[in-house]
C-alpha distance (Angstrom), angle and dihedral (degrees) to the residues before:
residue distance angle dihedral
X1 . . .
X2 3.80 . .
X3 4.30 91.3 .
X4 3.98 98.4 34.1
X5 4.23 86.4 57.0
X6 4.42 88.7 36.9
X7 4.41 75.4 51.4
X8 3.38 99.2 45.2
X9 3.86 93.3 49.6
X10 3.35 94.3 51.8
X11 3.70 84.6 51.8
X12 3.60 95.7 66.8
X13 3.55 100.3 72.8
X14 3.69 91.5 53.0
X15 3.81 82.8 50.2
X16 3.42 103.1 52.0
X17 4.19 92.0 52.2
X18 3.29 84.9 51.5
X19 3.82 94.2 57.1
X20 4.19 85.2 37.2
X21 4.01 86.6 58.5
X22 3.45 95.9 48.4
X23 3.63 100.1 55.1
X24 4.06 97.1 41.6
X25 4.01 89.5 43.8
X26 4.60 82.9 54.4
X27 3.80 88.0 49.0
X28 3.60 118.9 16.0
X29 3.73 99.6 147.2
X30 4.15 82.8 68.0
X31 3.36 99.5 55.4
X32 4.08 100.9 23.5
X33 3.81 91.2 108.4
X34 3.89 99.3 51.3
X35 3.67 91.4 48.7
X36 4.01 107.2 36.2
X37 3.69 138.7 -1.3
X38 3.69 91.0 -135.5
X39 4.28 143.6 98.5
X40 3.46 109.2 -124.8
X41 4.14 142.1 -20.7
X42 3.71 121.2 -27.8
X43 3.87 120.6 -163.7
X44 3.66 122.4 -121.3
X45 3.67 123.9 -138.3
X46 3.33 139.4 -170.1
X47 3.69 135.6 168.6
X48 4.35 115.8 -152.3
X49 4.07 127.1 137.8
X50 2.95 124.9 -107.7
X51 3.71 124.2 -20.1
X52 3.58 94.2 -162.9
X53 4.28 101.4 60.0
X54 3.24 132.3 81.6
X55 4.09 88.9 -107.6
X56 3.85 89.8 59.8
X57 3.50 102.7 140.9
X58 4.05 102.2 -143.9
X59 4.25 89.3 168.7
X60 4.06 91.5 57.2
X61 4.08 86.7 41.7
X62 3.79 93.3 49.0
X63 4.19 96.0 41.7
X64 3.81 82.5 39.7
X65 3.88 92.9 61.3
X66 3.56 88.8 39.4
X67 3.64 93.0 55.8
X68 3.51 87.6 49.0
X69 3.49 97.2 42.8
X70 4.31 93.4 54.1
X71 4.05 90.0 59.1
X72 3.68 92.3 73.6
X73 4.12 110.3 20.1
X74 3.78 119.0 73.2
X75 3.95 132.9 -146.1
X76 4.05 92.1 46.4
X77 3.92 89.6 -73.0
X78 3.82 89.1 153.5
X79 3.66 93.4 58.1
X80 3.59 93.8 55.9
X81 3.79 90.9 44.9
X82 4.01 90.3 48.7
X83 3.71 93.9 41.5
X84 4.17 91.2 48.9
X85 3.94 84.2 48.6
X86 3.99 98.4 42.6
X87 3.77 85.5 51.6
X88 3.24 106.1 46.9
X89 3.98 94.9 -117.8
């Protein structure tokens, strides 16, 4: 009981970006300002080996995205996104 309630906690994060994606992606013209400083969708890229070997590198992936994710968000929202990730929050 003691690991399905540590797993569901962890959960909630994961839950609550959910529920954060859902109501920017209904209404993005309302919040488009807080969030980015740009018109439309940008694609994200980045480059890592594979994910699926035991020298995945899931730290370079994860700063990668951040990186990548801090060109077009403003008020350091990719720092709190990284941070939550690198944690395990």
């Amino acid at each position: 009981m003691k690991r399905l309630l540590s797993i569901l906690i962890g959960l909630l994060p994961v839950s609550g970006c959910q529920q954060f994606r859902h109501i920017v992606n209904k209404n993005p013209e309302r919040y488009r300002g807080v969030l980015v400083s740009h018109e439309g969708r940008k694609e994200l890229r980045v480059k890592t080996n594979d994910l699926f070997s035991k020298q995945a590198d899931w730290n370079g992936l994860i700063n990668g995205f951040t990186a990548e994710i801090d060109k077009y968000t403003n008020n350091d929202l990719a720092t709190g996104v990284g941070g939550m990730a690198r944690s395990g929050r």
